[in-house]
C-alpha positions, 0 to 999 in steps of 0.5 A, a space after each residue: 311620160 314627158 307632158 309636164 316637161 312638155 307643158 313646162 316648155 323644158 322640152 319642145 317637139 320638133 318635126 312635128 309636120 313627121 308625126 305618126 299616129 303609130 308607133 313605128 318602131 322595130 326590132 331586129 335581130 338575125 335568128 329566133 334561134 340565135 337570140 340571147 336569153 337577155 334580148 328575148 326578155 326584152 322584146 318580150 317586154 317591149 311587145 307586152 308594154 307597145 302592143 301586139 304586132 300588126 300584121 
């Protein structure tokens, strides 16, 4: 999503000596039954668009 910024030098990385071959991100929330209608949408997406779970 950002290469031509990249490439451009309008943004750089920085800790890339850190960086993952994943990507490790996480959501939490305190209940499948407690979570709002609005939230399940969204991790719906998030899921859909990064990938199934690893186990």
């Amino acid at each position: 999503m950002i290469a031509p910024e990249l490439a451009s030098g309008a943004l750089v990385t920085v800790l890339d000596e850190f960086a993952v071959d994943e990507r490790p991100i996480h959501a939490l929330y305190q209940s499948p039954r407690h979570v709002i209608p609005r939230v399940r949408v969204f991790l719906d997406f998030a899921s859909a668009l990064l990938g199934p779970p690893r186990p």
